[in-house]
C-alpha positions as CSV (number, residue, x, y, z in Angstrom):
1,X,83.6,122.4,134.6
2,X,81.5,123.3,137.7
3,X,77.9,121.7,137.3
4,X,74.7,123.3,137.5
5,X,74.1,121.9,140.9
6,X,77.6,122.8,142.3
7,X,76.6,126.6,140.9
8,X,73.0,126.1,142.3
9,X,75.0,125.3,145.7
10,X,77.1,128.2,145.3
11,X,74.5,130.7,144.5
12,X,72.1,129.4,148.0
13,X,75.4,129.8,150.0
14,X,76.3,133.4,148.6
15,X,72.6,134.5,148.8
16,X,72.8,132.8,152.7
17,X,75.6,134.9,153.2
18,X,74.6,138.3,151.8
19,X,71.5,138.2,154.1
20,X,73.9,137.6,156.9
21,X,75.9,139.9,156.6
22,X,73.4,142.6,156.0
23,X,71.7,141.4,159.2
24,X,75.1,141.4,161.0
25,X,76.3,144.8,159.8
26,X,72.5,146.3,160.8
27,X,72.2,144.7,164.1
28,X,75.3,143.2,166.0
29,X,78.6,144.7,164.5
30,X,80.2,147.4,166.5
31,X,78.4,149.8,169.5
32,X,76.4,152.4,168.0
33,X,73.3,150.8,166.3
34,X,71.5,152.6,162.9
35,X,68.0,154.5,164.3
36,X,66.6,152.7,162.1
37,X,66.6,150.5,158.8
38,X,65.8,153.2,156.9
39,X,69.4,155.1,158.7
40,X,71.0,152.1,157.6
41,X,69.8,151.8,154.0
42,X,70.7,155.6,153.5
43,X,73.9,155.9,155.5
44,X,75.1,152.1,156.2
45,X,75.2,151.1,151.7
46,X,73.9,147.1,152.9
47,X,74.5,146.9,149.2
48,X,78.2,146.4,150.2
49,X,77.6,144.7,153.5
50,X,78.4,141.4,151.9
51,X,82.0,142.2,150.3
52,X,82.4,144.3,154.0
53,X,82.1,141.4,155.8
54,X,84.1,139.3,153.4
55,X,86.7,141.8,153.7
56,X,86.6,142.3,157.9
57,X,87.3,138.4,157.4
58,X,90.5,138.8,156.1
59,X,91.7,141.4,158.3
60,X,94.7,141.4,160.5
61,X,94.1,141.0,164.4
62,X,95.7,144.7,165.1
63,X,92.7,146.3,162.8
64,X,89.6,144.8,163.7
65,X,88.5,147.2,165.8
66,X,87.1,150.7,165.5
67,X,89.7,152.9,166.7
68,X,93.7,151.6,166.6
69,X,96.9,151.6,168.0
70,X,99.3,153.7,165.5
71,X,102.0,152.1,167.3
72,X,101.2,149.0,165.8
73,X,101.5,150.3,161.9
74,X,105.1,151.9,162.0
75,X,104.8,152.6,158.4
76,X,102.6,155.5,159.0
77,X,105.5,157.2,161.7
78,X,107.4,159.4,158.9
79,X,104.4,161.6,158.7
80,X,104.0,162.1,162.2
81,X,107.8,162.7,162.8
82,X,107.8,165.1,160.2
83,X,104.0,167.0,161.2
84,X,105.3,170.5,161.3
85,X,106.5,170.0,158.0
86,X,103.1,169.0,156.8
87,X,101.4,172.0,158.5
88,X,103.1,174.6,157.6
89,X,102.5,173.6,153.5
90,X,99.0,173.1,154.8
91,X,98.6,176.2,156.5
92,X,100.1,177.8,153.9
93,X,97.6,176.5,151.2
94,X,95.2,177.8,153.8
95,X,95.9,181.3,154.1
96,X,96.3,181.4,150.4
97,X,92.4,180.6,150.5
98,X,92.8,177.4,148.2
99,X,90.5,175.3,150.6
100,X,87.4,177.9,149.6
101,X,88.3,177.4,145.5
102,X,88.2,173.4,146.3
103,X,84.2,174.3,147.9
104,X,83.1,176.2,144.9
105,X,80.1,174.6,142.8
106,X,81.7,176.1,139.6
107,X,84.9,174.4,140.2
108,X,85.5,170.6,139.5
109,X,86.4,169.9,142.9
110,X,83.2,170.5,144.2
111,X,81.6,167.2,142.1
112,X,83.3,164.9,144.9
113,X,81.5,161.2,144.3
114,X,83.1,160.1,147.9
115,X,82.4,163.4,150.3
116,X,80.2,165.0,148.6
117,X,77.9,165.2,151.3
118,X,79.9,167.3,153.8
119,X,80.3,170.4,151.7
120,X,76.7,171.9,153.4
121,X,78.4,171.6,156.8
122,X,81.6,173.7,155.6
123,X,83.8,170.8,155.2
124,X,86.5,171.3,152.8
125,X,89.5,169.7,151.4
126,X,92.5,169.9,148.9
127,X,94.0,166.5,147.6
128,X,97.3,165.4,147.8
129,X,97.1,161.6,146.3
130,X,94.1,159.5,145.3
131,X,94.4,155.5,144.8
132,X,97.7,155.4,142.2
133,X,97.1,159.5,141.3
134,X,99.8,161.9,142.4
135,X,97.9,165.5,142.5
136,X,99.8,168.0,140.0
137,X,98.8,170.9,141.9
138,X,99.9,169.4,144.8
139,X,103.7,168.7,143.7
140,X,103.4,172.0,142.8
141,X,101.8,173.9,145.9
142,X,103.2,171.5,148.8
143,X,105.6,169.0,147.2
144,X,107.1,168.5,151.0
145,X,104.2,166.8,151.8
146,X,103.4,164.6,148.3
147,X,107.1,163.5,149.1
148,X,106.3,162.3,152.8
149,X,103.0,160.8,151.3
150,X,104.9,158.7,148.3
151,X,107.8,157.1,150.8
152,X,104.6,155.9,153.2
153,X,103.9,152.8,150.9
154,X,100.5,151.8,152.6
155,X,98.9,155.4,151.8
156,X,96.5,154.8,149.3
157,X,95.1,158.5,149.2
158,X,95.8,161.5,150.9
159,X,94.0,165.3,151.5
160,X,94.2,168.1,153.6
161,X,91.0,168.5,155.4
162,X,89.6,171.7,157.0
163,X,86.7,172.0,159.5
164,X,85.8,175.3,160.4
165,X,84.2,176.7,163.9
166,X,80.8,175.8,164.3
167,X,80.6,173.1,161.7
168,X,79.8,169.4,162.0
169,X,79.5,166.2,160.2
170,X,76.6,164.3,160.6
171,X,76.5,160.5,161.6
172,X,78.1,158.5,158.4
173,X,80.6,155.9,157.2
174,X,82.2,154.8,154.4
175,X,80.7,152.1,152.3
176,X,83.2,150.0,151.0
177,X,85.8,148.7,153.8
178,X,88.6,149.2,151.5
179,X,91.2,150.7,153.9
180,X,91.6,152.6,156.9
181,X,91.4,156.2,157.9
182,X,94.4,157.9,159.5
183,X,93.9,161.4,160.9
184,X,97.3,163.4,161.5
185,X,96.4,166.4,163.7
186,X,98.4,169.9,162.0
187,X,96.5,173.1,163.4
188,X,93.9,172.3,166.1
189,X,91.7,173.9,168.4
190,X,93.3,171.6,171.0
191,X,90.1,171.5,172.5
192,X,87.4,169.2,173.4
193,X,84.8,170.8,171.9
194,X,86.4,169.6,168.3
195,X,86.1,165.9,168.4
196,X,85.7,162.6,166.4
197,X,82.9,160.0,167.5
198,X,83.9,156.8,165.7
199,X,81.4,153.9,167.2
200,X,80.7,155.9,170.5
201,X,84.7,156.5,171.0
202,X,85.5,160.0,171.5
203,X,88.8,161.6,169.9
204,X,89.5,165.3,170.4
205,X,92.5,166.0,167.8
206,X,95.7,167.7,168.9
207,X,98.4,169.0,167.0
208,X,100.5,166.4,166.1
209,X,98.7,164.1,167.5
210,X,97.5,160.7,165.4
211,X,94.4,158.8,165.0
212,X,93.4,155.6,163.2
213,X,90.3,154.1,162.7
214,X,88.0,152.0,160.4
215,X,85.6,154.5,158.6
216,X,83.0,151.5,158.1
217,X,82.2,152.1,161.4
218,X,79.4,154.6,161.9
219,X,81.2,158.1,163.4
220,X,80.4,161.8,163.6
221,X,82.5,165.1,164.3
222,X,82.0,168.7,165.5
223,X,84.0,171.7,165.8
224,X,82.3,173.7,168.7
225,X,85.5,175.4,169.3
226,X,86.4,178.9,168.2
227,X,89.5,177.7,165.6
228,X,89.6,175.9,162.1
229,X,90.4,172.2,162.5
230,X,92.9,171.2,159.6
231,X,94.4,167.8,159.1
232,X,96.3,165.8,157.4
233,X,93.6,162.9,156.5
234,X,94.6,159.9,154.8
235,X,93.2,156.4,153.0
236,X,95.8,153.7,154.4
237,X,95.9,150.0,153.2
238,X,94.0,147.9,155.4
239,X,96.2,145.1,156.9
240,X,94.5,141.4,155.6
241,X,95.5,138.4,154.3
242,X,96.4,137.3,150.8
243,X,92.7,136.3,149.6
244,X,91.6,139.2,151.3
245,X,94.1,141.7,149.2
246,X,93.3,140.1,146.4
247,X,89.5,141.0,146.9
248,X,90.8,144.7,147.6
249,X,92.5,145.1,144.6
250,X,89.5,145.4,142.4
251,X,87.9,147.7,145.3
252,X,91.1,149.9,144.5
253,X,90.5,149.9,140.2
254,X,87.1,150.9,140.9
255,X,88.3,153.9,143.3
256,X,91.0,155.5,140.5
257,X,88.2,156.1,138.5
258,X,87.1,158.8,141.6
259,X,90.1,160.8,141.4
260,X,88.6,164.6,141.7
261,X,90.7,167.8,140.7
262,X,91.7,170.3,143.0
263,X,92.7,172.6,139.6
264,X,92.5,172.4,135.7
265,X,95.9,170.8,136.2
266,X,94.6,167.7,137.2
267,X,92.9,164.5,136.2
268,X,89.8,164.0,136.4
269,X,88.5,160.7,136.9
270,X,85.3,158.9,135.0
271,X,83.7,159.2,138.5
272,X,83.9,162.7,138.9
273,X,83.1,163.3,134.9
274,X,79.3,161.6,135.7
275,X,78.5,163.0,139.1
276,X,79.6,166.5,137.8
277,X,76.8,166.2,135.6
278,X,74.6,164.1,137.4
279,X,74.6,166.2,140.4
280,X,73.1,169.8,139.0
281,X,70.3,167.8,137.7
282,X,70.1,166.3,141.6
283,X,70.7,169.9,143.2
284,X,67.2,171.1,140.8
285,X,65.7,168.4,141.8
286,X,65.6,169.4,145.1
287,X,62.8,172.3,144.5
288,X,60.5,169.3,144.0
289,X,60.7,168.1,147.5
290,X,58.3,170.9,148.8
291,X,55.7,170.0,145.9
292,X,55.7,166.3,145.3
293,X,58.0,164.2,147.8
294,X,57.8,161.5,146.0
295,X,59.0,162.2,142.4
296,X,62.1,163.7,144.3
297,X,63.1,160.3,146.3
298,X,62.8,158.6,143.1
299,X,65.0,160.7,141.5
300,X,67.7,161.1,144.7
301,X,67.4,157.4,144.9
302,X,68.3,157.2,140.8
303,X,71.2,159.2,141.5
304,X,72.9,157.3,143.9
305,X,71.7,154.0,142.7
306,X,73.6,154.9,139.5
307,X,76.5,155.4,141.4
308,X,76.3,152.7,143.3
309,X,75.7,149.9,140.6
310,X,79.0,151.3,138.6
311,X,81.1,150.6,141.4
312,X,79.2,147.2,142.0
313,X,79.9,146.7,138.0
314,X,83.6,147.1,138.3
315,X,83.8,144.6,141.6
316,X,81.5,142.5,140.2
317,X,83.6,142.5,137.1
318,X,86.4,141.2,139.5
319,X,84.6,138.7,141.1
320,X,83.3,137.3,138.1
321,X,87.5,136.5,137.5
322,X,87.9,134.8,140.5
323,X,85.1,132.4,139.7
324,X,86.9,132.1,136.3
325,X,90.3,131.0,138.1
326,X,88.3,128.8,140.8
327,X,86.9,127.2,137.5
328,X,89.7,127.0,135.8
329,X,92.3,125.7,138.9
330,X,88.8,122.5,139.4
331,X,89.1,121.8,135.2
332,X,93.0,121.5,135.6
333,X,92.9,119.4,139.0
């Protein structure tokens, strides 16, 4: 059994660490530094700086670094040989207007745990796949592309995403550094002016074009052009070692339980169950900010704490089993 001062060891060095890799993460890793700390407690989640930094660790050479080759992952080349397909099921979905159900408050969609921030800006979306979830709609409204997406082994999830003229999104990342971000570009503005800043790296998509980065970095877009951006945009496994995938694969449990409908015909995950009725009670909230500031942080920051501490429960929950095995492999040796 481990003693009480091999834990009390254990427990300096993971505090140690944790500090250090919130420092890291706030002040040295990648270009683009946070305003402030307060940017970086509201945008940059240094809750999860410490399994970040565990996880960027373990990561292969060929991804450890904001933007990447798409050479280098040749899994990933079906879906850009096959890009027209892809767009015109896309553009179809379109055109049929599905992408404005997906953005309406009364609709389930709309309660979305992991993007639910972009709606204000006129982001939208329509999902394809989510971490071990096959979309029913979607076999049923663009099964072309869900069969493209289930041949490519390292997609873990998969949407169409639309930004329309004049929209933006603001400077964000993802919190957990589960996997990377692959942008397939269908119908474009082909223009400048509708770009991707991911750690001050500037990306202008292009039809048929692909891009693949690491969303834990900080990045922003905007569509100053006069067309519709619309993507194929998808959560692919990041490369790392065995320890490292290990790790992951708790990160991944925790992320089925986001799964978010497009229609009735889908599942709906515990995630998207809570925030569905956490979030009206946010969204009234908000006419306390012009009367008593205050009282409305503490309830925003309630919200998302909430959230926050029940993924930290299920990957806490998974840590907790490695130490049982680290104990268990010291009793047996």
């Amino acid at each position: 059994m481990l003693t009480i001062t091999t834990l009390a060891t254990l427990f300096v060095a993971g505090l140690a660490f944790c500090v250090a890799s919130i420092v890291y993460v706030y002040r040295y890793r990648g270009t683009l530094r946070y305003a402030g700390f307060g940017e970086y407690v509201r945008k940059g989640w240094p809750i999860f700086s410490p399994l970040n930094c565990l996880l960027y660790l373990a990561t292969d050479r060929k991804a450890k670094r904001p933007i990447m080759d798409v050479d280098d992952f040749p899994d990933l080349q079906p879906l850009r040989d096959n890009w027209e397909v892809i767009r015109e099921e896309a553009l179809q979905l379109y055109q049929q207007g599905t992408f404005d159900r997906t953005n309406d408050p009364d609709n389930k969609a709309y309660y979305d745990i992991g993007f639910r921030t972009f709606f204000k800006y006129g982001w939208s979306k329509f999902y394809l796949k989510w971490y071990g979830y096959t979309h029913a709609s979607a076999r049923e409204l663009c099964p072309r592309t869900v069969e493209l997406v289930g041949r490519t082994k390292s997609v873990n999830g998969a949407m169409f995403s639309i930004l329309p003229p004049g929209s933006k999104l603001t400077r964000h990342l993802d919190p957990v550094a589960c996997s990377l971000r692959f942008h397939l570009g269908l119908s474009t503005p082909n223009d400048d002016r509708c770009f991707i800043n991911v750690d001050d790296q500037i990306y202008s998509w292009r039809d048929g074009e692909a891009l693949l980065f690491d969303e834990t970095y900080l990045h922003h877009a905007h569509n100053d052009a006069e067309e519709p951006r619309l993507i194929l945009m998808c959560d692919v496994e990041r490369p790392m070692s065995l320890w490292g995938r290990f790790v992951n694969f708790f990160n991944k449990l925790a992320l089925r339980m986001s799964v978010v409908p497009n229609t009735e015909a889908d599942r709906r995950g515990l995630a998207n169950a809570l925030f569905s009725t956490l979030a009206p009670l946010l969204a009234r909230s908000k006419a306390l900010k012009q009367r008593n500031k205050a009282l409305y942080r503490l309830v925003k920051w309630s919200v998302n704490l909430s959230l926050a501490f029940i993924v930290l429960a299920l990957v806490g929950g998974g840590l907790y089993g490695v130490y049982r095995l680290i104990d268990w492999a010291l009793t047996a040796g």
